[in-house]
PDB file of N, CA, C and O in Angstrom:
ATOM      1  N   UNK A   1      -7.693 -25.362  -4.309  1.00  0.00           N
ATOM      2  CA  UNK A   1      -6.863 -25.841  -5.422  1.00  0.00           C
ATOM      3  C   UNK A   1      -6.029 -24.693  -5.976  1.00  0.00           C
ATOM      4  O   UNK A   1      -4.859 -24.883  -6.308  1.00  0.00           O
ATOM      5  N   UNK A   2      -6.614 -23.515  -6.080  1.00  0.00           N
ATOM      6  CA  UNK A   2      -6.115 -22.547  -6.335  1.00  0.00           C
ATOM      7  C   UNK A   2      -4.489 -21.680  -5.558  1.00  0.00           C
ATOM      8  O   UNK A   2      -3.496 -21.152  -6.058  1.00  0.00           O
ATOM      9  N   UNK A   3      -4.930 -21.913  -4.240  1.00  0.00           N
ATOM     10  CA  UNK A   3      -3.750 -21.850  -3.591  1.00  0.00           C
ATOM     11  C   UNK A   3      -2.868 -22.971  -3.402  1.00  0.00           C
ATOM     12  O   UNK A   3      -1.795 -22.872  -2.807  1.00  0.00           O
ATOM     13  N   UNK A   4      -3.384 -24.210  -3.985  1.00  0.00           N
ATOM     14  CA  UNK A   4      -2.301 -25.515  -4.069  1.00  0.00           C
ATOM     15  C   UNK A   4      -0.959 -24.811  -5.412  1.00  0.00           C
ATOM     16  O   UNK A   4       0.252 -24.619  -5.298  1.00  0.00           O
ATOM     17  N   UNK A   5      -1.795 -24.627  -6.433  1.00  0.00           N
ATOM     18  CA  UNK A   5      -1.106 -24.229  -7.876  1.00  0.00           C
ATOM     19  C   UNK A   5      -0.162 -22.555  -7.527  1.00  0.00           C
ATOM     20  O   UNK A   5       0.840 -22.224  -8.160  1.00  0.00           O
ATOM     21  N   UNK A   6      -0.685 -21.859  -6.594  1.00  0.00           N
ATOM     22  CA  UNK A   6       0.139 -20.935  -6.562  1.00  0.00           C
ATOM     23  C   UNK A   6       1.516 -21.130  -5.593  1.00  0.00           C
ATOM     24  O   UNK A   6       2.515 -20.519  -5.973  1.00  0.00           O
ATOM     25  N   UNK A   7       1.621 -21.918  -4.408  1.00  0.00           N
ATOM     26  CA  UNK A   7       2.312 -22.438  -3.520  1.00  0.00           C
ATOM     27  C   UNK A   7       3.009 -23.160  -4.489  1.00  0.00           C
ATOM     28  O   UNK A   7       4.213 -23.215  -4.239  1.00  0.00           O
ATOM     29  N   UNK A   8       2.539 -23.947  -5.891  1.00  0.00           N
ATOM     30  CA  UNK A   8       3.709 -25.012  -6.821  1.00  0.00           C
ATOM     31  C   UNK A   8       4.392 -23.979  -6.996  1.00  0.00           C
ATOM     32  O   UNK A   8       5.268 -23.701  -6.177  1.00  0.00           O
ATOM     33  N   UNK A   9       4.193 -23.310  -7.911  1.00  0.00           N
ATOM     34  CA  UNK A   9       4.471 -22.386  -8.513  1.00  0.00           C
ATOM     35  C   UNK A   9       5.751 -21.595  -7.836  1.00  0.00           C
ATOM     36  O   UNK A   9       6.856 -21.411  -8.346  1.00  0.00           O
ATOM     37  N   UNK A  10       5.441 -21.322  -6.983  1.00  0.00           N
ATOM     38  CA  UNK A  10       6.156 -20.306  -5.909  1.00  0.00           C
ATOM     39  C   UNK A  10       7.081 -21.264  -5.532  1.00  0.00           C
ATOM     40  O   UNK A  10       8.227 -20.827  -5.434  1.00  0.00           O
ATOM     41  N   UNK A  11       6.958 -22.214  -5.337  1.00  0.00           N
ATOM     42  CA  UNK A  11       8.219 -23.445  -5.303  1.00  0.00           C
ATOM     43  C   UNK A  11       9.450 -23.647  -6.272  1.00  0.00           C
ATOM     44  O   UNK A  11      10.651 -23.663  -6.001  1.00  0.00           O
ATOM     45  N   UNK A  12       8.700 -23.822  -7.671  1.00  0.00           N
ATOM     46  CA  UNK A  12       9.332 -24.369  -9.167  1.00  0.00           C
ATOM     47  C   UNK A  12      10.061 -22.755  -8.931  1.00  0.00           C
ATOM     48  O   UNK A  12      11.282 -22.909  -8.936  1.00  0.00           O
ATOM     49  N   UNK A  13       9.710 -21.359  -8.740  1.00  0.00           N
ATOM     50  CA  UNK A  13      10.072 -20.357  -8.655  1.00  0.00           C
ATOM     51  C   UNK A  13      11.789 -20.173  -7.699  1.00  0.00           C
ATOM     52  O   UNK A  13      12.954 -19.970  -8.038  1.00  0.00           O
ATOM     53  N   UNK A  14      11.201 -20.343  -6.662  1.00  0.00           N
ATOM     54  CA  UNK A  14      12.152 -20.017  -5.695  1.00  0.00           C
ATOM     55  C   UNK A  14      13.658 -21.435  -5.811  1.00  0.00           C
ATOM     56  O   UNK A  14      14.759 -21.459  -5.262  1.00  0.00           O
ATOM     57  N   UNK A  15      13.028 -22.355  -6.711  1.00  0.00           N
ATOM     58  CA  UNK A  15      13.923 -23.789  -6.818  1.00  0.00           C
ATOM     59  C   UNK A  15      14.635 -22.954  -7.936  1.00  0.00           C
ATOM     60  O   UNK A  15      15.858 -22.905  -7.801  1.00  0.00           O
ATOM     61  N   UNK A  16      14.151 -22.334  -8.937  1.00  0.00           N
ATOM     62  CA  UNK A  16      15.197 -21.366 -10.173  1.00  0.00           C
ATOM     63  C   UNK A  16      16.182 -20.751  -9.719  1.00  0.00           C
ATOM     64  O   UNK A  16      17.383 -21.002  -9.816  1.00  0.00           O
ATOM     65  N   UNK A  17      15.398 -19.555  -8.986  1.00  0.00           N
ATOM     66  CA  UNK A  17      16.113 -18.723  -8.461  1.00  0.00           C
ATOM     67  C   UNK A  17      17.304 -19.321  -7.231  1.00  0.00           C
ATOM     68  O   UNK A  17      18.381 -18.739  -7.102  1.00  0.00           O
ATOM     69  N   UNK A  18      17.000 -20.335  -6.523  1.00  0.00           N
ATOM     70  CA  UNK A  18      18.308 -20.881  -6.034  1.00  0.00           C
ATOM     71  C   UNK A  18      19.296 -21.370  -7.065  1.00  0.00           C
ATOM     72  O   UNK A  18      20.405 -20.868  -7.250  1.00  0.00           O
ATOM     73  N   UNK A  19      18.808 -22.361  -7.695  1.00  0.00           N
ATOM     74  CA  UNK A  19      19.929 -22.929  -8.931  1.00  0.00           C
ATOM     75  C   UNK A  19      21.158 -21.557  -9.605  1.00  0.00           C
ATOM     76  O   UNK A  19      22.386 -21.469  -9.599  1.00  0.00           O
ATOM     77  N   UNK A  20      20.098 -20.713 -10.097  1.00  0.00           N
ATOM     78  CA  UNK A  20      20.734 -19.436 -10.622  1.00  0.00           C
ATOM     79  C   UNK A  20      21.904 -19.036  -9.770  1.00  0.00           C
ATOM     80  O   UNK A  20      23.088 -18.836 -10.041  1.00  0.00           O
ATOM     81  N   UNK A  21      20.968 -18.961  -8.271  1.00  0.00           N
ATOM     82  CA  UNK A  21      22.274 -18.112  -7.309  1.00  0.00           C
ATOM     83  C   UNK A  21      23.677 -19.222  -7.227  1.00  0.00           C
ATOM     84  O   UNK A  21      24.820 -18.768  -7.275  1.00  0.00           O
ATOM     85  N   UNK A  22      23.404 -20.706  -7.101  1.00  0.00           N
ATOM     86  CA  UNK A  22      24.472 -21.541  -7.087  1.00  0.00           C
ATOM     87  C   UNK A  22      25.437 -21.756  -8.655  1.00  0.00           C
ATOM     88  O   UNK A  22      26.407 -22.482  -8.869  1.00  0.00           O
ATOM     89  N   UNK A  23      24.951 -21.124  -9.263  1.00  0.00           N
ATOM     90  CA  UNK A  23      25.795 -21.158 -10.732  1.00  0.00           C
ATOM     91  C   UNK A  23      26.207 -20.086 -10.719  1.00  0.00           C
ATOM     92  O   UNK A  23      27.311 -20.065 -11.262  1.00  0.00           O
ATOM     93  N   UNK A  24      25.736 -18.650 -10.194  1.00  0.00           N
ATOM     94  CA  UNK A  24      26.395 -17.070 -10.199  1.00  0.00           C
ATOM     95  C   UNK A  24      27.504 -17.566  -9.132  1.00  0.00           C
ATOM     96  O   UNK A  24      28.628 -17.308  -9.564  1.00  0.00           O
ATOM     97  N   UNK A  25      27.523 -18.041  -8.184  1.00  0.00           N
ATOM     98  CA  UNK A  25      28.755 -18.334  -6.885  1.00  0.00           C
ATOM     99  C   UNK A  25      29.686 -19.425  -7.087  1.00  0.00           C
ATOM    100  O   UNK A  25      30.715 -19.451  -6.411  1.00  0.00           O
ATOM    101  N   UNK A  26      29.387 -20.536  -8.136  1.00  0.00           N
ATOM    102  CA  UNK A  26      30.199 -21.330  -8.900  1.00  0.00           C
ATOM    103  C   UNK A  26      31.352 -20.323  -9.894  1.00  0.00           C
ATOM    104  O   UNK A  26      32.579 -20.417  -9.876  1.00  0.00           O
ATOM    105  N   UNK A  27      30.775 -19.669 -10.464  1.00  0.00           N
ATOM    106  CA  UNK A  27      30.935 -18.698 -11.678  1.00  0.00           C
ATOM    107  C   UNK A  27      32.493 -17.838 -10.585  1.00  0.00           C
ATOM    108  O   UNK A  27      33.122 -16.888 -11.049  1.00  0.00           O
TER     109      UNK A  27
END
């Protein structure tokens, strides 16, 4: 379970950090 919640995590993470990069290259 523990590595279920860190794999979310690391998801919701890397889903930010894309959004971010597509609004810095919009920008």
């Amino acid at each position: 379970e523990y590595g279920s919640k860190s794999k979310h995590e690391l998801t919701i993470v890397t889903g930010i950090a894309q959004e971010m990069a597509s609004v810095s290259k919009g920008i």
